[in-house]
C-alpha positions in Angstrom: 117.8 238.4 159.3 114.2 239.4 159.6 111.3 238.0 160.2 107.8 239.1 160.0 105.0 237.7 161.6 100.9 238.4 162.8 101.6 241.6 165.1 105.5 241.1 165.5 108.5 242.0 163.5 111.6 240.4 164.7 115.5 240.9 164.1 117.7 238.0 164.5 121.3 237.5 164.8 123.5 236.7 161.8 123.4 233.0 163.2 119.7 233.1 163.7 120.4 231.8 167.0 119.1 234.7 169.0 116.0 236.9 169.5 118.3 240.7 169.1 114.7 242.9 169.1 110.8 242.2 169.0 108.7 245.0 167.5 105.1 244.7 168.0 103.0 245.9 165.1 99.6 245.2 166.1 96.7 244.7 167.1 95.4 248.0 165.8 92.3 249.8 165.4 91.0 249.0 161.9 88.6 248.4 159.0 89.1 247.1 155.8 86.4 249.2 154.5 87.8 252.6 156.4 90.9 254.6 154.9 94.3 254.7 156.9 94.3 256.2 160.2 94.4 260.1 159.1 90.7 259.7 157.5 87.1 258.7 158.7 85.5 256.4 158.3 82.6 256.9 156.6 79.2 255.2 157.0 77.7 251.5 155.1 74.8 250.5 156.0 71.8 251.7 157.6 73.5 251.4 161.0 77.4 252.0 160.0 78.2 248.9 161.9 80.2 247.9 159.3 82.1 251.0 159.4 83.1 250.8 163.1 87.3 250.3 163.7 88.1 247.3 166.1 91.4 245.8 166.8 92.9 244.1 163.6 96.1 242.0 163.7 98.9 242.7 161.4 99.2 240.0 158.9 103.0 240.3 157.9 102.5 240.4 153.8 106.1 241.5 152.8 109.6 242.3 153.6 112.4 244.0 151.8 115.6 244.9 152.9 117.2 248.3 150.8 121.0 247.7 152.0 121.8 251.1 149.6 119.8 253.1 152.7 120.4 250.5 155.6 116.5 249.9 156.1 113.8 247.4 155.9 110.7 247.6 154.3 108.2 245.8 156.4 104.3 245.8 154.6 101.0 244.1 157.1 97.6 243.7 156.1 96.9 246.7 158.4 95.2 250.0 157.0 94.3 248.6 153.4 98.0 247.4 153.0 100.2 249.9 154.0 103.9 249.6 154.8 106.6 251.3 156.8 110.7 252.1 156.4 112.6 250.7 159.4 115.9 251.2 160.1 117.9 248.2 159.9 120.1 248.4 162.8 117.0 249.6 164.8 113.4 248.0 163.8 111.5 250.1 166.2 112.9 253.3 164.0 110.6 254.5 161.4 110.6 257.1 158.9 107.0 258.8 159.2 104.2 256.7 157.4 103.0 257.4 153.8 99.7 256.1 153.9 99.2 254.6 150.7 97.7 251.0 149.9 100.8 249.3 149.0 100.6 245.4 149.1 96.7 243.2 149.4 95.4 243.3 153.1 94.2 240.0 153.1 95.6 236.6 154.5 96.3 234.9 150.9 96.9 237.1 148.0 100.3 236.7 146.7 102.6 239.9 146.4 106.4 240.3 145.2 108.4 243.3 145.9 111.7 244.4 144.6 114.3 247.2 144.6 116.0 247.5 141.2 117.1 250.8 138.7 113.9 252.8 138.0 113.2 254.1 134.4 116.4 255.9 132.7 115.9 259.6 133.0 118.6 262.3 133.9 118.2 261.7 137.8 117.5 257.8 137.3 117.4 256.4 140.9 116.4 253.1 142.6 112.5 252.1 142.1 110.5 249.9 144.6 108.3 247.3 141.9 105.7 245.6 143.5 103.3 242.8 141.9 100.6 242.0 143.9 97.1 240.1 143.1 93.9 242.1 144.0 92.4 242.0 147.9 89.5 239.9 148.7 88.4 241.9 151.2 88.0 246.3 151.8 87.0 249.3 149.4 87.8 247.9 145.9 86.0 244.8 146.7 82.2 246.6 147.2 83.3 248.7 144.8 82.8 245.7 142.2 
């Protein structure tokens, strides 16, 4: 079983009885008006206050285990939504980040994920779906 939560991702035993590991996922430096971490930020405003990265928590927004790859996809409201591939034996394993804006990086928009059969082509494989309702806070918000 896992569990996520603001700034922690946890694993429990198959009895949920015990604590087996504790990942801690944030605080991190953010903005929801700044890109992921590989970008600058760039300046709003006539001071770029608004631009400046402070520590953010990590809102847990989604979880997904993929038991055809053994690993868990854990999303936070961190970096405009993004998500990261965990091993499910080991939650502190991760595949290198993709940073793309995957679920709403807000406290209360709803998002649904699933793994199911993507569209049938010769090399059909396993697609991730996500449904999500729009942010009410970063880029696409000022954008409106």
């Amino acid at each position: 079983m896992y569990v996520g939560a603001t700034n922690r991702l946890y694993r429990l035993s198959d009895d949920l009885r015990d604590v087996e590991q504790v990942l801690e996922t944030g605080p991190r430096l953010d903005n929801p008006l700044c890109p992921p971490p590989t970008s600058q930020c760039q300046c709003f405003g006539p001071s770029c206050a608004e631009s400046q990265k402070a520590l953010t928590d990590a809102v847990s927004r989604a979880l997904l285990v993929d038991p055809g790859r053994r690993r868990l996809l854990a999303c936070s409201s961190l970096f405009q939504g993004h998500c990261d591939w965990h091993s499910l034996a080991n939650i502190s394993a991760t595949q290198p980040p993709v940073w793309r804006m995957v679920v709403p990086n807000d406290r209360t928009s709803s998002v649904v994920m699933f793994i199911a059969p993507g569209p049938p082509n010769p090399a059909s494989t396993d697609a991730l779906y996500v449904a999500a309702t729009r942010s009410t806070v970063g880029l696409l918000v000022l954008e409106r």
